[in-house]
C-alpha positions as a Markdown table, in Angstrom:
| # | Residue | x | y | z |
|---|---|---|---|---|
| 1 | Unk | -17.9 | 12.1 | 18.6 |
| 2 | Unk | -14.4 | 13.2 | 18.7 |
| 3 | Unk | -13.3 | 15.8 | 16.5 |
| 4 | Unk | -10.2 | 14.4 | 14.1 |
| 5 | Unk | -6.8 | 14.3 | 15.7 |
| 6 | Unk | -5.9 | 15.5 | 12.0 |
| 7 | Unk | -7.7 | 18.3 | 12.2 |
| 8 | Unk | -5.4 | 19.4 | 15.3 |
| 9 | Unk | -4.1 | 23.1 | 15.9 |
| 10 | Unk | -3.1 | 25.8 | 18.2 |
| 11 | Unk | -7.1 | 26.5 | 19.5 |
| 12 | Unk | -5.8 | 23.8 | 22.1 |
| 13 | Unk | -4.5 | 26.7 | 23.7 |
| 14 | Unk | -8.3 | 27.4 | 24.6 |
| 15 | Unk | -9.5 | 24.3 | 26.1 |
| 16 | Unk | -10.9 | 24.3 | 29.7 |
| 17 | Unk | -10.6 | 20.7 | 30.9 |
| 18 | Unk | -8.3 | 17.9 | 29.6 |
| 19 | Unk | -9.2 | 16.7 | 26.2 |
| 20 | Unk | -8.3 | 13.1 | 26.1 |
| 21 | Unk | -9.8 | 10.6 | 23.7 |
| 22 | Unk | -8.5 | 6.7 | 22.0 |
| 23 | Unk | -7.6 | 7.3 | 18.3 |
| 24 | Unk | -7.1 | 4.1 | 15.4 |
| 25 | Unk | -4.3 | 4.9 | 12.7 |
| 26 | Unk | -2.9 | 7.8 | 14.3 |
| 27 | Unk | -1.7 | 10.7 | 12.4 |
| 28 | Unk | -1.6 | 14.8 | 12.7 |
| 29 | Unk | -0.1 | 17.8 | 11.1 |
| 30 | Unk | 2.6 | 20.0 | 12.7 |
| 31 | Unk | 1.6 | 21.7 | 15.3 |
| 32 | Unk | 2.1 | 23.7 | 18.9 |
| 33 | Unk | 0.6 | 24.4 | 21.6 |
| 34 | Unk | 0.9 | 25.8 | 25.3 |
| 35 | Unk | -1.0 | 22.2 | 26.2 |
| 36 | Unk | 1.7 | 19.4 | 27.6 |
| 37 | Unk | 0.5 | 16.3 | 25.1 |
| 38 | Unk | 0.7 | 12.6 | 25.8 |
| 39 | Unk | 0.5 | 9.7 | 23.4 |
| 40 | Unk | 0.4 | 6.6 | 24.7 |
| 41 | Unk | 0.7 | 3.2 | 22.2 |
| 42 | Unk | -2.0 | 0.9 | 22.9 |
| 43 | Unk | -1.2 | -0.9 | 19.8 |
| 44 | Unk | 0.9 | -1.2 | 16.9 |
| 45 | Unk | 3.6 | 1.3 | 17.0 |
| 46 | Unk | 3.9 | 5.5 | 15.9 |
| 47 | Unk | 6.7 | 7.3 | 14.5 |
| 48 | Unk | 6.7 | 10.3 | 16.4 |
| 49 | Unk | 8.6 | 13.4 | 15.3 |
| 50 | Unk | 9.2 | 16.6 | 18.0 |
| 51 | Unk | 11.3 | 19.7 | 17.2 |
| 52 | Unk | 12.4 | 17.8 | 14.3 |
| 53 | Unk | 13.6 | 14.5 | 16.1 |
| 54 | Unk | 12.2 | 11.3 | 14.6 |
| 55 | Unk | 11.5 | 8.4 | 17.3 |
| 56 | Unk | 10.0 | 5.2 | 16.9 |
| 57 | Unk | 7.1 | 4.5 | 20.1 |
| 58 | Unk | 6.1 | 0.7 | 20.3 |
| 59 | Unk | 3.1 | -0.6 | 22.4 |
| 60 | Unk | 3.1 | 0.5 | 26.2 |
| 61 | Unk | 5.4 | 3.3 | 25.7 |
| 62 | Unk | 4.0 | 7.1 | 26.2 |
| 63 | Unk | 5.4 | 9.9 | 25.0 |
| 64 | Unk | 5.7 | 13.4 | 26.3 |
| 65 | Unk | 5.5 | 16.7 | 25.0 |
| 66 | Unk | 6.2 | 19.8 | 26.8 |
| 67 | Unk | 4.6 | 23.1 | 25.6 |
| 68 | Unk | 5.3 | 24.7 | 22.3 |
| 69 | Unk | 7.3 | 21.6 | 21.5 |
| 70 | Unk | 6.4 | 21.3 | 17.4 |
| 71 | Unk | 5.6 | 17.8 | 16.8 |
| 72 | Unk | 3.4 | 15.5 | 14.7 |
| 73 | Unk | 3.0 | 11.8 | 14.3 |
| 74 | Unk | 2.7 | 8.9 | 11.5 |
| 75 | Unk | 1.1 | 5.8 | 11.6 |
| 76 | Unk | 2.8 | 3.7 | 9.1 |
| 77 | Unk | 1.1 | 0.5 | 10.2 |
| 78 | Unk | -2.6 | -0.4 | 12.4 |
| 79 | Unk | -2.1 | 1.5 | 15.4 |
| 80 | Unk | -4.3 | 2.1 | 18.3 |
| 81 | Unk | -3.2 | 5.0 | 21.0 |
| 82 | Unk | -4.3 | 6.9 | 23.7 |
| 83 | Unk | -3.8 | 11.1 | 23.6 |
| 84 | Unk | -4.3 | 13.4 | 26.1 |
| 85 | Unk | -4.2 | 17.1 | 25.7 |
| 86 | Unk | -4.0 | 18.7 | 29.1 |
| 87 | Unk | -3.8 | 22.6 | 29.3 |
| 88 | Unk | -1.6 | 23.8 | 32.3 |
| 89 | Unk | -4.0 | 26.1 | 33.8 |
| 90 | Unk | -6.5 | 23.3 | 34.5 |
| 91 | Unk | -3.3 | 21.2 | 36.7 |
| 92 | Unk | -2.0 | 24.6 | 38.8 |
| 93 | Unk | 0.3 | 22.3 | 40.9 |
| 94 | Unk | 1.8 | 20.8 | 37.6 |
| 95 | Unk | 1.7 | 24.0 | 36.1 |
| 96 | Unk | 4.1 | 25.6 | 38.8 |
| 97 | Unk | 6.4 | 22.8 | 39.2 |
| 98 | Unk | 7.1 | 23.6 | 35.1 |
| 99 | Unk | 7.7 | 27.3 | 35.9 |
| 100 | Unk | 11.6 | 26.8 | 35.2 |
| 101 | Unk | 11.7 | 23.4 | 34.8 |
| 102 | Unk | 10.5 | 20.8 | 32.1 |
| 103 | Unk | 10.0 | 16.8 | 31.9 |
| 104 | Unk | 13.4 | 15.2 | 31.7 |
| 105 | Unk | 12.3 | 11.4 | 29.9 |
| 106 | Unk | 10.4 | 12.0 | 26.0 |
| 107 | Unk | 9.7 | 8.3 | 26.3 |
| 108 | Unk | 8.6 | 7.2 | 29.0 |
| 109 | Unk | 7.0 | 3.2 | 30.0 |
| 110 | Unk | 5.5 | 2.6 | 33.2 |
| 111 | Unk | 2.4 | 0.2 | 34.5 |
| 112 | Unk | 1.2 | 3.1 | 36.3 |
| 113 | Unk | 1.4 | 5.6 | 33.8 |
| 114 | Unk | -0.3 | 3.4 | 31.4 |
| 115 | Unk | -3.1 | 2.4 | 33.9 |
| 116 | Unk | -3.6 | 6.4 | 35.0 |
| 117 | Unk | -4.2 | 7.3 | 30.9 |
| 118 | Unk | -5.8 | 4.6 | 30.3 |
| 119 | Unk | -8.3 | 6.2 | 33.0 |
| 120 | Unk | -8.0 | 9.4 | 32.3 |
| 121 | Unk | -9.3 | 8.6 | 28.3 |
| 122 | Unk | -13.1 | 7.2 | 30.4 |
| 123 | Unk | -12.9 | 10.0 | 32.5 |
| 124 | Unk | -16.2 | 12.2 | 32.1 |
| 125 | Unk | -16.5 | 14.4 | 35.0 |
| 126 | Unk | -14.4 | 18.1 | 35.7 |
| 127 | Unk | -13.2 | 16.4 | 38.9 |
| 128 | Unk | -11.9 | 13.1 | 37.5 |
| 129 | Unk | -10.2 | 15.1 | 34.7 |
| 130 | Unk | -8.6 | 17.4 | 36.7 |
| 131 | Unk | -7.4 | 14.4 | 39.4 |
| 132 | Unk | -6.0 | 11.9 | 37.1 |
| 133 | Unk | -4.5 | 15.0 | 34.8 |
| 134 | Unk | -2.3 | 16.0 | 38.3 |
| 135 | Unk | -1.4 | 12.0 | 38.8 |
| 136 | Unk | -0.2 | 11.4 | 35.6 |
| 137 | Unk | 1.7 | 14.2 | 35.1 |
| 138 | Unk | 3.2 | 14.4 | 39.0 |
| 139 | Unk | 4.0 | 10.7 | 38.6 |
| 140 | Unk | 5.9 | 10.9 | 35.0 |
| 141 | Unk | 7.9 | 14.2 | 36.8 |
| 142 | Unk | 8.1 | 11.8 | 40.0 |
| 143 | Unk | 9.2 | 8.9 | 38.7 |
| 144 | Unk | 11.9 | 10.6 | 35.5 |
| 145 | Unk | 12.5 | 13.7 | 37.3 |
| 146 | Unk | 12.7 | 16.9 | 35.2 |
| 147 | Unk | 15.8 | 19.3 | 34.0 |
| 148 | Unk | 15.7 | 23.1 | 34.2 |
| 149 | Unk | 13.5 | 23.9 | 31.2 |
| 150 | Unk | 14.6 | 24.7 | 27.8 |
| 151 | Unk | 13.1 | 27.1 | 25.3 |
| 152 | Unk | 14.1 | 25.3 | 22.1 |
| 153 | Unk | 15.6 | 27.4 | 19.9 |
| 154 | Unk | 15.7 | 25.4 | 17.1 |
| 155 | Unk | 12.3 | 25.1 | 17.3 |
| 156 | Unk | 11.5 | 29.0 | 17.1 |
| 157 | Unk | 11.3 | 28.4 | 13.0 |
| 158 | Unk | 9.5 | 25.1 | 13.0 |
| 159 | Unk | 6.7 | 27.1 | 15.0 |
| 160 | Unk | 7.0 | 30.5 | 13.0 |
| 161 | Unk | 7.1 | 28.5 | 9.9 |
| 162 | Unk | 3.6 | 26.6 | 10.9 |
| 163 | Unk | 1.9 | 29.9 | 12.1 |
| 164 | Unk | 2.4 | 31.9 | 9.0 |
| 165 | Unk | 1.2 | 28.7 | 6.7 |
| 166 | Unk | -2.1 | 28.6 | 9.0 |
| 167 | Unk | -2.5 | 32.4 | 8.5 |
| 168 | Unk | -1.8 | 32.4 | 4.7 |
| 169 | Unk | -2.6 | 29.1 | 3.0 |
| 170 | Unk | -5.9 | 30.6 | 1.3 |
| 171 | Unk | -3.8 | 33.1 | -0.2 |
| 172 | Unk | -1.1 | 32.9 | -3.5 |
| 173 | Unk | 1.3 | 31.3 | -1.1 |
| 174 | Unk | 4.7 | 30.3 | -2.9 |
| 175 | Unk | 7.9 | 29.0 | -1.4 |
| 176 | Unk | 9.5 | 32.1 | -2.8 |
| 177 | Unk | 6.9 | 34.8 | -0.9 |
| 178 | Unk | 7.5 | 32.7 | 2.3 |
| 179 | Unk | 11.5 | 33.0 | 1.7 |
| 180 | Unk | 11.2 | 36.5 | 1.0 |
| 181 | Unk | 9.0 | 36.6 | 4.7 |
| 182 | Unk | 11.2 | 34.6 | 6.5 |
| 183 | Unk | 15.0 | 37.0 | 4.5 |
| 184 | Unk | 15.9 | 33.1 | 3.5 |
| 185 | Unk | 16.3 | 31.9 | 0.9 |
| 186 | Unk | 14.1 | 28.8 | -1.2 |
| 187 | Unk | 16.7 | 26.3 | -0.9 |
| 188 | Unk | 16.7 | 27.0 | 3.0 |
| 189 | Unk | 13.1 | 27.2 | 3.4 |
| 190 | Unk | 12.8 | 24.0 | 1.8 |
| 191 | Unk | 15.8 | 22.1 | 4.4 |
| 192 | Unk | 13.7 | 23.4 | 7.3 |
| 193 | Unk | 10.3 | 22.0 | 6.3 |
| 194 | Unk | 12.3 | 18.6 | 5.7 |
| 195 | Unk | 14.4 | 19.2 | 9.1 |
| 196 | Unk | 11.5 | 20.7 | 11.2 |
| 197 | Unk | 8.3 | 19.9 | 10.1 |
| 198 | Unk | 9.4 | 16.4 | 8.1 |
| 199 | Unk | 7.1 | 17.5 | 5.0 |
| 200 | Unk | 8.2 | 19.4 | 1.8 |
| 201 | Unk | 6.1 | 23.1 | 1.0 |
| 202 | Unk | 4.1 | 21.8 | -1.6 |
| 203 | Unk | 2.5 | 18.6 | 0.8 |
| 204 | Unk | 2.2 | 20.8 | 3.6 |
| 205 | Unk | 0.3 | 23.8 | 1.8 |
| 206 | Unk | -1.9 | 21.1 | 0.1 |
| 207 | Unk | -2.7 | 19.5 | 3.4 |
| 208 | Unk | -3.9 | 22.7 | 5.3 |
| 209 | Unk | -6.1 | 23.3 | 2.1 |
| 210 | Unk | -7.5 | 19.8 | 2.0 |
| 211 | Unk | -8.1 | 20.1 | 6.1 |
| 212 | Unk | -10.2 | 23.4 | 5.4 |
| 213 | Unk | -12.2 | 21.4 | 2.5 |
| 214 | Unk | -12.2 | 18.2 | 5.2 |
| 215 | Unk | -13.7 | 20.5 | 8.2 |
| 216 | Unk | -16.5 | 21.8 | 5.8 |
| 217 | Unk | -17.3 | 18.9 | 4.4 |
| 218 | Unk | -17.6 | 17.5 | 8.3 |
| 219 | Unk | -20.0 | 20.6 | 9.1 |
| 220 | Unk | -22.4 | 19.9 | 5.9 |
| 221 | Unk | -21.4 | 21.7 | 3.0 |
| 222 | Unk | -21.4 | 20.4 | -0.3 |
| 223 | Unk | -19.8 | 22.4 | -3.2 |
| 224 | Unk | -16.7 | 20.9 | -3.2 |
| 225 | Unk | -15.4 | 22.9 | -6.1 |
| 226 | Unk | -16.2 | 26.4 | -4.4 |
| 227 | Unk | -14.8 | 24.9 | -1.3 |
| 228 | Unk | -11.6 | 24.1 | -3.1 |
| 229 | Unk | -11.2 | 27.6 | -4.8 |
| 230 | Unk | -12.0 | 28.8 | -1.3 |
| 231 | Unk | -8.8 | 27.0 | 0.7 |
| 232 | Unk | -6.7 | 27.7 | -2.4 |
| 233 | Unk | -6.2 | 25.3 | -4.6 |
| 234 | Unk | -6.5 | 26.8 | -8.2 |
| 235 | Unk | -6.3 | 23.3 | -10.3 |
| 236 | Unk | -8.8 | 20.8 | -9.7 |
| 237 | Unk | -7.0 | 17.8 | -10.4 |
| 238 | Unk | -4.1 | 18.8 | -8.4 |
| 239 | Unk | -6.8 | 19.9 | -5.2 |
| 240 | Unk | -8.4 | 15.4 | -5.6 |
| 241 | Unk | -5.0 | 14.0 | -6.1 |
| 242 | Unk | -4.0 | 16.0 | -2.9 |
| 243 | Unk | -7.3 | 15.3 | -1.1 |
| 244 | Unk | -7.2 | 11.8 | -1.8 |
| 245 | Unk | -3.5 | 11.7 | -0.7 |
| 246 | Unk | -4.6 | 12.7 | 2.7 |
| 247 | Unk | -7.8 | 11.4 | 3.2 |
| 248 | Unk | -7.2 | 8.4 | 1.3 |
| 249 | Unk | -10.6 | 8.9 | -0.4 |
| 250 | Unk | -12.4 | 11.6 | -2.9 |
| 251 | Unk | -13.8 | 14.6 | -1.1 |
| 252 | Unk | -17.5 | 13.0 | -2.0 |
| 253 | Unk | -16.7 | 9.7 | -0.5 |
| 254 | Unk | -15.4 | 11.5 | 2.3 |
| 255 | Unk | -18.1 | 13.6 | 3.0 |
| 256 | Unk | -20.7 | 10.7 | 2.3 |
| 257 | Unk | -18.8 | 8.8 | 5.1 |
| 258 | Unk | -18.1 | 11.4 | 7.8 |
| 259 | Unk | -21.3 | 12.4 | 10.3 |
| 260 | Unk | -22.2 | 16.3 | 10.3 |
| 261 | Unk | -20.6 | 17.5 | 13.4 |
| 262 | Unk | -23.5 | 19.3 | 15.9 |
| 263 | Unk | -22.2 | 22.7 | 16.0 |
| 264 | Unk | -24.0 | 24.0 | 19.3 |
């Protein structure tokens, strides 16, 4: 069993091989990672949101994201997609034709790039992996081209914004200790989660605590209360109206539905 797209974040950076898997009723929090990402619509359609851009993807369309672009997606409606997570040290010929230069086409539609990720997401071996990871990726460079790359600058925030949150969100966090952080001030903090991350400070602290309850819960645990106090929630009516915004169930219903994950 797949772990939850939702429970996405920058440990990508670690994998070995190419994680690629079919998700239902997409949807993940902000995040980065050194990993190009592909989402490919099977079904349905995604709101996708990178470095702050909002785009719309609609069946048979992929979409590409270079590394440490910050991006998440929505689901507004049923939607069925392949992702593929594909670190660059596993694709060395990819990873050197990126040196200076990055993909030129976010959206991209293509029978043969639908047909190589479509592949790739049975794929079970190292070798297949690895083969299909180096086609897809050559092809979409191949067949869009690529531009000489460009850090994003005003994406630096977005990613310092999300790395501090993931650091801190157990603690007292309030918008006015992370303005004080960041020498901005709360009004500004508050335009870049809108701008950046597409969230507000509240929903976004409340959904890294709820995704710390959510991953216990997965692994067996069953004091939802102490796990609650634990992720930093200090009201419990304010930690089940959160957790039931995100999971759209209680923490009990969700924990009575969701198979203990085998940690070996």
């Amino acid at each position: 069993m797949h772990k939850e797209y939702a429970l996405l974040r920058q440990d990508n950076d670690n994998l070995e091989a190419t994680w690629c898997f079919e998700q239902e009723y997409n949807r993940c929090m902000p995040h980065f990672h050194l990993c190009v990402e592909l989402l490919y619509v099977e079904a349905g359609s995604i709101v996708s949101f990178v470095n702050g851009e909002q785009q719309i993807l609609s069946q048979g369309q992929m979409i590409v994201i270079p590394s440490y672009a910050v991006h998440h997606f929505e689901s507004p409606t049923y939607s069925k997609v392949i992702v593929a997570v594909i670190p660059m040290p596993f694709v060395p010929s990819i990873r050197q034709r990126l040196s200076q230069h990055t993909f030129a086409a976010r959206i991209v539609e293509h029978p043969e790039l639908a047909s190589l990720i479509i592949l790739l997401s049975h794929a079970r071996s190292r070798e297949m992996l690895q083969g299909l990871s180096e086609a897809l990726l050559a092809d979409i460079l191949d067949i869009y081209g690529s531009v000489p790359a460009d850090d994003y600058p005003s994406s630096h925030i977005g990613r310092e914004l999300i790395q501090y949150m993931q650091q801190h969100y157990e603690e007292d966090l309030t918008l006015s200790r992370l303005a004080s952080h960041f020498n901005y001030s709360e009004s500004r903090i508050s335009h870049l989660f809108r701008t950046q991350l597409n969230t507000t400070f509240p929903d976004y602290l409340n959904r890294l605590r709820c995704r710390q309850v959510a991953e216990q819960l997965s692994q067996g645990a069953d004091n939802v209360l102490e796990l609650a106090t634990k992720a930093g929630f200090n009201s419990v009516s304010t930690f089940y109206r959160a957790f039931k915004k995100n999971y759209g169930v209680s923490p009990l219903s969700y924990a009575a539905r969701t198979p203990h994950q085998d940690n070996h």
